[in-house]
C-alpha positions as CSV (number, residue, x, y, z in Angstrom):
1,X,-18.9,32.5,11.9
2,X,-21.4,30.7,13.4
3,X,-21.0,27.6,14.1
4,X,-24.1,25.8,14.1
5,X,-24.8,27.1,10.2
6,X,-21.1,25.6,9.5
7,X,-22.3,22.0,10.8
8,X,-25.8,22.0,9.1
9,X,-24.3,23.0,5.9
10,X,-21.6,21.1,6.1
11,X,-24.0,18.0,6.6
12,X,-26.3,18.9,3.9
13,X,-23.3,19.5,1.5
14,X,-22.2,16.3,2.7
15,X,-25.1,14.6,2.2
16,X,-25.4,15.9,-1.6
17,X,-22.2,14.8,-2.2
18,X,-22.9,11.2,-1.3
19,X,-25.4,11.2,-3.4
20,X,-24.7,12.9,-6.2
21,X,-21.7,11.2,-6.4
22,X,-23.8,7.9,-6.4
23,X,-25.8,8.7,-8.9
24,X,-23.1,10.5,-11.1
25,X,-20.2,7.9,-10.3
26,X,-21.9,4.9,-10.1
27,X,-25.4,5.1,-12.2
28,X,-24.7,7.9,-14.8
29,X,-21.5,7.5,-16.1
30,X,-19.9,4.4,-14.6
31,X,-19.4,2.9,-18.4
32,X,-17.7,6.0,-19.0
33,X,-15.3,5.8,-17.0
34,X,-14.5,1.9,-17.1
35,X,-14.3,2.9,-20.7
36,X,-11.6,5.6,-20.3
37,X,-9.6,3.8,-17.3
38,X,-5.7,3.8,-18.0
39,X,-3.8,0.4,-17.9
40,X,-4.0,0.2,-13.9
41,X,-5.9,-2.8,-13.2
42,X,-7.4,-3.9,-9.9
43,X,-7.3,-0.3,-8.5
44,X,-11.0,0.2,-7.4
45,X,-12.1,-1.8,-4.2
46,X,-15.2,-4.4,-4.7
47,X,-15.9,-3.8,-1.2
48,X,-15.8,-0.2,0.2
49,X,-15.9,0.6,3.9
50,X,-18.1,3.5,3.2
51,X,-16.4,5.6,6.4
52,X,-13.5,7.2,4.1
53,X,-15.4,8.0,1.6
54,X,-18.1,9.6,4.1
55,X,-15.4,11.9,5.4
56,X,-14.3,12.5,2.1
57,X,-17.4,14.2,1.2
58,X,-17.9,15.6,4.5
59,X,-14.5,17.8,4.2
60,X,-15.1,18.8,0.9
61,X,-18.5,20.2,2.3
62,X,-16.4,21.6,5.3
63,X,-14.4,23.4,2.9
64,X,-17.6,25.3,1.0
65,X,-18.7,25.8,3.8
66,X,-16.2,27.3,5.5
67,X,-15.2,29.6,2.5
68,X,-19.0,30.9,2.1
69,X,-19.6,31.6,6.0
70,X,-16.7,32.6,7.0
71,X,-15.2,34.8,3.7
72,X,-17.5,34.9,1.2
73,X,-20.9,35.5,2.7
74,X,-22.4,33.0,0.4
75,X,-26.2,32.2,1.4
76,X,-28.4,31.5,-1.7
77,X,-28.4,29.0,-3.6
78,X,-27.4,31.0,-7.2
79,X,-24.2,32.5,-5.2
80,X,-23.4,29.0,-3.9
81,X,-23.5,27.3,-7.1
82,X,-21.4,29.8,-9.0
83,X,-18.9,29.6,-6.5
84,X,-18.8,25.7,-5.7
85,X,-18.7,25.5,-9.4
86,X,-15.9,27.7,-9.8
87,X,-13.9,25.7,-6.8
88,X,-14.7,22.3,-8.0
89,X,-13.0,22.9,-11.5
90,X,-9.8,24.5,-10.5
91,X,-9.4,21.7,-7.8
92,X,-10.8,19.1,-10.2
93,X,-8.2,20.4,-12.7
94,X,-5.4,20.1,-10.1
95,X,-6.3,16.8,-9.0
96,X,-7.1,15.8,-12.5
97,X,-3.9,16.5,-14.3
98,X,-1.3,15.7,-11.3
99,X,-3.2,12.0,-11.1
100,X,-3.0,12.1,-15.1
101,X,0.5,12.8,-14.5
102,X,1.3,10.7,-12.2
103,X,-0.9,7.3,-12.6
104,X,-2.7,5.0,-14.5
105,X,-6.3,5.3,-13.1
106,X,-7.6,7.5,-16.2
107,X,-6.6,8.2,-19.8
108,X,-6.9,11.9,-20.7
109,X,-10.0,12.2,-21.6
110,X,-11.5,10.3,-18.2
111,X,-9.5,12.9,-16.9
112,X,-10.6,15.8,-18.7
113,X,-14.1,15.1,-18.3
114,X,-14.0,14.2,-14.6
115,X,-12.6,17.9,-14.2
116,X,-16.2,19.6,-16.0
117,X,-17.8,16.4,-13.7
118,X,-16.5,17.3,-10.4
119,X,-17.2,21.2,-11.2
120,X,-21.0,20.7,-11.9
121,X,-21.3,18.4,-8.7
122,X,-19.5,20.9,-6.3
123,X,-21.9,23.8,-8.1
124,X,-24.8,21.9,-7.1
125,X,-23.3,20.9,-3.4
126,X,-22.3,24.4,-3.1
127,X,-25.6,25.4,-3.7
128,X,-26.9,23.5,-1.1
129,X,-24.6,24.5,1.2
130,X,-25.2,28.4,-0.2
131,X,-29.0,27.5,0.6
132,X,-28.4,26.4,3.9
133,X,-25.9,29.5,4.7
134,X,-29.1,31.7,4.2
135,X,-31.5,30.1,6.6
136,X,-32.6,31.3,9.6
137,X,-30.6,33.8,11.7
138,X,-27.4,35.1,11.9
C-alpha cells in the first residue's frame, strides 16, 4: 500500500467528513433530530473542543481508506461511493440500533434515519477517498 496515497485520502476523506457532517448535522437536519431526541436531556455539549471530533472523522477516513488501498483496489470515485455507502450503513445500523438499545439520545426513528444518513455521507466521503486512491501513480 502506499503510504502517501493512504495520508492524502485519508485527509481529503477527513476533510469531507467535517464538512458534510456540518452541513448535514448541523444546517440540514438539525430540527430533525432535536425533534426525534429520546428523553436524555443535556447530552450534546454547547461548547465542543473540535479535536475529538477531528479525529473522529479522520479515522473513519483511515478506515476507507485503508480498506480501498490496501484490499479493495478502490480508486474512482463511482467504486468508492458504492462501497463507502455500503460500509456506512451496516456500521450506521450497528451503532444505530446498539445506541437505540442502550440510551436515550434518539427515538427510533432518529435512529433509523441517522442509519440511511450516515450511509449516504460515507458514499460520498468514500468517493472522495475512491477519487483520491486513483490519482497519480502507484
Amino acid at each position: 500500500m502506499n503510504t502517501s496515497k493512504f495520508v492524502v485520502a485519508t485527509l481529503a476523506g477527513g476533510a469531507a467528513y467535517f464538512i458534510l457532517g456540518f452541513l448535514v448535522y448541523a444546517l440540514l437536519l438539525e430540527d430533525f433530530y432535536t425533534a426525534h431526541a429520546g428523553s436524555a436531556t443535556n447530552v450534546a455539549k454547547t461548547e465542543m473542543q473540535y479535536w475529538p471530533l477531528i479525529l473522529g472523522n479522520l479515522a473513519h477516513a483511515a478506515l476507507l481508506a485503508y480498506v480501498f488501498l490496501k484490499w479493495a483496489g478502490i480508486r474512482t470515485f463511482s467504486a468508492g461511493f458504492s462501497a463507502g455507502a455500503t460500509i456506512g450503513f451496516f456500521v450506521g445500523l450497528g451503532f444505530n440500533m446498539i445506541q437505540y438499545d442502550t440510551t436515550n439520545i434518539l427515538d427510533l426513528t432518529g435512529n433509523v434515519v441517522d442509519v440511511f444518513v450516515w450511509a449516504i455521507l460515507t458514499g460520498i466521503v468514500g468517493g472522495v477517498v475512491g477519487w483520491v486512491a486513483g490519482k497519480g501513480n502507484g
